[in-house]
Residue, then its C-alpha position, 0 to 999 in steps of 0.5 A: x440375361x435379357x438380350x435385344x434381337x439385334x444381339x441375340x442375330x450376332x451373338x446366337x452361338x454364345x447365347x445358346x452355349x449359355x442357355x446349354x449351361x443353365x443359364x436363362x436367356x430372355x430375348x427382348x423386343x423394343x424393351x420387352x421379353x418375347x422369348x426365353x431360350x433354353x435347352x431342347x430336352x429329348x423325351x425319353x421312350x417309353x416301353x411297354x410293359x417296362x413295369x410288368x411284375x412290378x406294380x401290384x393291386x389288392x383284388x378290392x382295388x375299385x370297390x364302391x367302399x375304396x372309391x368312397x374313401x378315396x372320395x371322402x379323403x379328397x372332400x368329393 
């Protein structure tokens, strides 16, 4: 949905109820889009460690034999 600025000032509520909802909204000026508004996503936290014990690597894992490989497979 695109709304002008004048609407997007009197309707903000009901458009960022839609935008919640997953709708995308396009707020324009003299005809032209300048901004989409959408939903703000928190950011997750990280913890440290979270993967320890999880994550395994053989003892060769930065070798000059393996970083070649891994060279030749991506053509560097």
């Amino acid at each position: 949905m695109q709304a002008n600025i004048h609407e997007a000032k009197s309707k903000l509520s009901q458009l960022v109820e839609r935008a919640e909802a997953g709708e995308e909204i396009v707020i324009a000026k003299s005809g032209k889009p300048v901004v989409k508004l959408v939903p703000f996503k928190t950011e997750k936290k990280r913890i440290f460690g979270q993967f320890k014990g999880q994550v395994h690597t053989t003892e060769d894992f930065d070798s000059k034999e393996v970083n070649e490989d891994i060279a030749d497979m991506f053509g560097l």
